[in-house]
Structures are given as structure tokens and as C-alpha cells.
N, C-alpha and C positions, 0 to 999 in steps of 0.2 A: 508262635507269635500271638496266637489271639488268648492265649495264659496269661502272656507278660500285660498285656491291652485290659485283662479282666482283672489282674492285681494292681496296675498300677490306677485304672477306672477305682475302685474299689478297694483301693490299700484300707479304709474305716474299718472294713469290714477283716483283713488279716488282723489288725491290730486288735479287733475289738476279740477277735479268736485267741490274742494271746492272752488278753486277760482273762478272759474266763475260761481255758486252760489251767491260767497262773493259780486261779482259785479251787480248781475243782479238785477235792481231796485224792481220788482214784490215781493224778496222775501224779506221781512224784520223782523228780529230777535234782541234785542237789551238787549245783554247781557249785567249782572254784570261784574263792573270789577273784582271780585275774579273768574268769572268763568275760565277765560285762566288761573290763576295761579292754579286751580285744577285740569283740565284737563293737564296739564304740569305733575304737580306731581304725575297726575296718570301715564302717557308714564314715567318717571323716576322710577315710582313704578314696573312696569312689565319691563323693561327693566336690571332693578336691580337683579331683581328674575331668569334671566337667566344668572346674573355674579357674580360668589364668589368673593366679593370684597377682604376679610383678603387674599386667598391664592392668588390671581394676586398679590397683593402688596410684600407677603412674598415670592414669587415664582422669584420677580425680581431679575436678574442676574447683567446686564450692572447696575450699578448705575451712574455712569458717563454719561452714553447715555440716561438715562431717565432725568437725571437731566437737560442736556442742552436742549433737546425737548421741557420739560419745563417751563425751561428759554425764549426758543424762543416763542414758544406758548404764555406766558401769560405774557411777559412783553416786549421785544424787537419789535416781529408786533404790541398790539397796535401803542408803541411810535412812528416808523414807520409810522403807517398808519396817527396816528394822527398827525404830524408833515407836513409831504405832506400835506392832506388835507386842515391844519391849513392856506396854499398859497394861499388856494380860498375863505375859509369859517369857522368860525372859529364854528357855526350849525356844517355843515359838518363833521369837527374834531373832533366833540366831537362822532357824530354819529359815526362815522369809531372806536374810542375809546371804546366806548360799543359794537358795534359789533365784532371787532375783540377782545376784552377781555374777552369774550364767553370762555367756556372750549371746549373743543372735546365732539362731539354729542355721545349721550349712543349710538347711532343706527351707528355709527362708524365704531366699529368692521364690524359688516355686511355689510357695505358699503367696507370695505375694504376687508371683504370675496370675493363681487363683483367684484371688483378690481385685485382680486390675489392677497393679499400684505399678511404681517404680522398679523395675526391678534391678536397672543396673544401681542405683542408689540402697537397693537390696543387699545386693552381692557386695558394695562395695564396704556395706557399714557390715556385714558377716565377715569379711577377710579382717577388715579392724578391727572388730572387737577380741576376734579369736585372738591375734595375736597379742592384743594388750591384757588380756587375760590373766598367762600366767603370773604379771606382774598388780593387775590391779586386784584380784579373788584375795590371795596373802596379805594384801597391803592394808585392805577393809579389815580383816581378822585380828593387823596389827594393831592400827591405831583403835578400834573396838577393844582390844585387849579384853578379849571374851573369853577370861579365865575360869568361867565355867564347864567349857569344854576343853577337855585334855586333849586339843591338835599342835604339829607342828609348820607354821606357815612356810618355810623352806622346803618343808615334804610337798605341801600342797605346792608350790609353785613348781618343784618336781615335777611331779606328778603329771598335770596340767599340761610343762611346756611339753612330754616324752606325747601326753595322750592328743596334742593340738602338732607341734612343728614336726615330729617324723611323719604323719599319714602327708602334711603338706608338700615337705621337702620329696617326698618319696613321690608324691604324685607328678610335681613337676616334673621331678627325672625321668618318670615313665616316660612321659606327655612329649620329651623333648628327644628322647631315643628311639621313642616308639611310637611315634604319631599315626600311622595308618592303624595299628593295633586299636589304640584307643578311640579312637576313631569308628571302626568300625563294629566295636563293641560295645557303643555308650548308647545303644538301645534297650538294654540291659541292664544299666548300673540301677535305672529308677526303680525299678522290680527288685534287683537284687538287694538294694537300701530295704526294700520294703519287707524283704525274709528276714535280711538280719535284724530290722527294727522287730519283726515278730518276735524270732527268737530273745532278744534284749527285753522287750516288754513279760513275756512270759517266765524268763528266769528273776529278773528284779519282783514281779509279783508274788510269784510262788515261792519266794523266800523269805515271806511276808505273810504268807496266808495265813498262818495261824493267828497272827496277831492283826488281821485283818477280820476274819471271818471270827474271830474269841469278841469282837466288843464292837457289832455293824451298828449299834447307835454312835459312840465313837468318832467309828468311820464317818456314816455320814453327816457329821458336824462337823468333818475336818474334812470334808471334799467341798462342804456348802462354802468354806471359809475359801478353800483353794479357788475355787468360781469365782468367787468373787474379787480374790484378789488378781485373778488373771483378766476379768471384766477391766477391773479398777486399771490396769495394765495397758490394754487397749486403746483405753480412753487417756490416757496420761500422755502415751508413745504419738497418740492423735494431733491433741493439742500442744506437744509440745514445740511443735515450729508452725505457728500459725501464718506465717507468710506464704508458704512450700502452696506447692499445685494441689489437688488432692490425691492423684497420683503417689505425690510424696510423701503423705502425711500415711497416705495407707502403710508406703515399706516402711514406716518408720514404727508405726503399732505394729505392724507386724513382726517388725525385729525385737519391739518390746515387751511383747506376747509369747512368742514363738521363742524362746530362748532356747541354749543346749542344754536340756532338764536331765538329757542321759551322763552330761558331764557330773552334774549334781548327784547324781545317784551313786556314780563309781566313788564319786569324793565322799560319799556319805557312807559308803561301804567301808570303806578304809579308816576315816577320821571321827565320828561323828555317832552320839546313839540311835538306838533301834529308833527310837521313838521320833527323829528325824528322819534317817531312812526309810519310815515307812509313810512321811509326809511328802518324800521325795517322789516314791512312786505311784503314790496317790496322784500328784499333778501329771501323772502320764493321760486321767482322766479330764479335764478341762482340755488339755493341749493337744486331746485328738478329739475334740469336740466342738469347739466353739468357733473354728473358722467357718462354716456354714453361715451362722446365725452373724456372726460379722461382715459376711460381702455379702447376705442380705438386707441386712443396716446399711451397711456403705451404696449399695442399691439404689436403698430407697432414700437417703441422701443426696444422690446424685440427682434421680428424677423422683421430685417431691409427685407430679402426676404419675409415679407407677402405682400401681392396685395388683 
């Protein structure tokens, strides 16, 4: 018990152990590519198992405030993102396109538990975006008609629904046959998320290293950029319901920040060049970094007399 209490205190610290694993030349592992898309669907699968998907969705109140969250989430920051970008690079654009058309991370809520915010408005805009996903990711790609990349958006919606609705539907079924199981074992699933996120951070990295550790000036002008558009993120997700409590305003960057970036990486394995891919797992750096310095912000927001 006091393993799982020191992993799950200090998950910063597994993850930061997989990257620099994922880098260091000595160790070499050279996985399939289905392994990241299993390893995904398993952190989807337990992360599932500790949210009742039917009553979050039937438990919502604001339909109105979900609805535009939505809207902003998963179709105005792409366009956004991708349109600025498009001034420099139109690679770039497409990347900032699939990253930011990410839903809200399952591990969300909890981040936002961290945070102090909202969390069932958490959970509830995580169940929705997962699910409008597999249809809004291909739709962006469509009407972009971003014929400079050779993807198929029927694949991608594939893809998406097999890597989002089997861990759901499966977890429910557990949850509904097996309740004392689940139950007595969801003291574990947070630790457990937190091994498979190692091993996912370390195989997405190390399969990049050369081209990560071949050109580290590069690198870091594409991680400066990534910071910043994850900053730019926070703050967008912040202000964009200025009515909300602050509570709410927080799950709402936090859903805006905190995307499923593991989703982006398997789709970027599959569809997408190296030189996207390696932008994908580059943001594993900002998105296991910056919630600190954010609910230190949100902090001192709250009491302007903290020191």
C-alpha cells in the first residue's frame, strides 16, 4: 500500500523516469505499433471503471454550458490553433489540428480535483467530448481538406471510436456484473494508470529519440512553442465562460489543457509524418508539467493576499 501512495503522490516523477529512459541510447525496446494503441485503451479502460458514464451524462443540468464548452473544445480552438499556425507552417497546422482536437483527458477530473475546480462539470465535459470525438477529429480533417497529408478520415474515425467506445462499453459491463470486484479494487487503478502511462511515455519517446537527441536545438524550439500553446490553452479554456464560478472556469482549462494527447500520438503513429509524431510526444512535456504552476496561479487568484 505505501508503493501505490508513493506512485500515485509522485506519478511526476514515473513519468519523468519514462522519458529519460525513452532517451537514453543504452536502452533499446522497439515496439509494435498496436502496442501504444493497447496500452491507451487500457488507461481508457480503468479510468472508465471509476466514471458512470449514463448517469454523468443524464445527471447534466446546464445544457447550454455543456453544449458551448463543447463547441469551444472541439471545434473553435482547433480552427484557432490551426489557422495561426497555418502563417508559419502549414506541417505545423496540421499538428496543432490534431493536437488540439484531442477530447478532454479521462485523468481530467483528477487533475481538476488537484486544481480545486469543478470536478463533476469535469467528468461530465470528459464523457462528452470522448464520445463526440470520433465524429468531430475526421470532420475537422474533412472540411480542412488537408490534402497535404495522405490520411483517411473514415480510418481515423475508426480508429478513435474502437480506441474510445470498447474500453467504455466494456467498463460499464464490468461495473454492472461485477460491482463488489470493482469496487474493491479501484485503489489501484490510479497507480495502475500511472505504470501504463510510464510504459506509453517511454515507448512514444524512444521511438523518437534519434530524431529527438539528432537536432536538441530543434527540439527545444518546438517544446518552447508547445508551452506556450498549452499556456495559450489554459487561459482561453479560463475565459471562455466568464459567468461560471471559478470552480468552473478551472474544470474548464483544465479540460482545455489537459487533452487526450496519448489519443494524438497513436493517430499520429498510424496517419501522420514523423515530424508530427515527434511534436505529438514532445507535448507529453508541457502536459506533465504545467499543472503545478497553474493551481499556483489559480491560488493566488483566489487570495490576491496570499505571499
Amino acid at each position: 500500500m505505501r508503493i501505490i501512495r508513493l506512485i500515485e503522490t509522485h506519478f511526476w516523477v514515473v513519468l519523468l523516469a519514462g522519458i529519460i529512459l525513452g532517451l537514453w541510447p543504452p536502452v533499446d525496446f522497439d515496439a509494435p505499433p498496436v502496442v501504444p494503441k493497447l496500452l491507451l485503451g487500457m488507461m481508457l479502460f480503468t479510468a472508465f471503471l471509476k466514471i458512470d458514464a449514463l448517469e454523468i451524462i443524464e445527471s447534466m443540468k446546464n445544457f447550454r454550458l455543456i453544449s458551448w464548452i463543447t463547441f469551444v473544445y472541439m471545434v473553435l480552438i482547433p480552427l484557432a490553433f490551426y489557422f495561426t499556425a497555418l502563417i508559419f507552417d502549414r506541417e505545423s497546422a496540421v499538428a496543432m489540428l490534431l493536437l488540439t482536437s484531442m477530447p478532454a483527458g479521462v485523468s481530467s477530473p483528477v487533475l481538476t480535483d488537484i486544481a480545486r475546480g469543478n470536478i463533476a462539470l469535469s467528468m461530465s465535459l470528459a464523457i462528452i467530448t470522448q464520445l463526440i470525438a470520433p465524429f468531430t477529429v475526421p470532420f475537422l480533417f474533412f472540411i480542412l481538406d488537408v490534402s497535404s497529408v495522405d490520411i483517411n478520415e473514415l480510418l481515423i474515425l475508426k480508429d478513435i471510436a474502437i480506441l474510445v467506445f470498447i474500453p467504455m462499453i466494456a467498463s460499464q459491463g464490468i461495473k454492472k456484473f461485477l460491482p463488489r470486484t470493482v469496487e474493491k479494487s479501484q485503489k489501484f487503478f490510479t497507480s495502475f494508470n500511472v505504470l501504463i502511462l510510464f510504459s506509453f511515455v517511454y515507448i512514444t519517446i524512444s521511438s523518437q529519440r534519434e530524431v529527438i537527441l539528432g537536432n536538441p536545438a530543434g527540439v527545444i524550439w518546438k517544446l518552447a512553442a508547445l508551452y506556450l500553446v498549452f499556456i495559450l490553452l489554459h487561459v482561453i479554456g479560463y475565459f471562455s465562460c466568464p459567468r461560471q464560478s471559478r470552480e468552473s472556469r478551472i474544470a474548464v482549462a483544465v479540460g482545455s489543457a489537459y487533452m487526450n494527447n496519448g489519443l494524438a500520438i497513436v493517430l499520429a503513429v498510424s496517419y501522420f509524418s514523423p515530424s508530427i509524431l515527434v511534436l505529438m510526444v514532445l507535448s507529453e512535456f508541457p502536459w506533465n508539467t504545467l499543472l503545478a504552476p497553474f493551481k499556483k496561479v489559480m491560488q493566488r487568484a483566489g487570495n490576491p493576499n496570499h505571499k
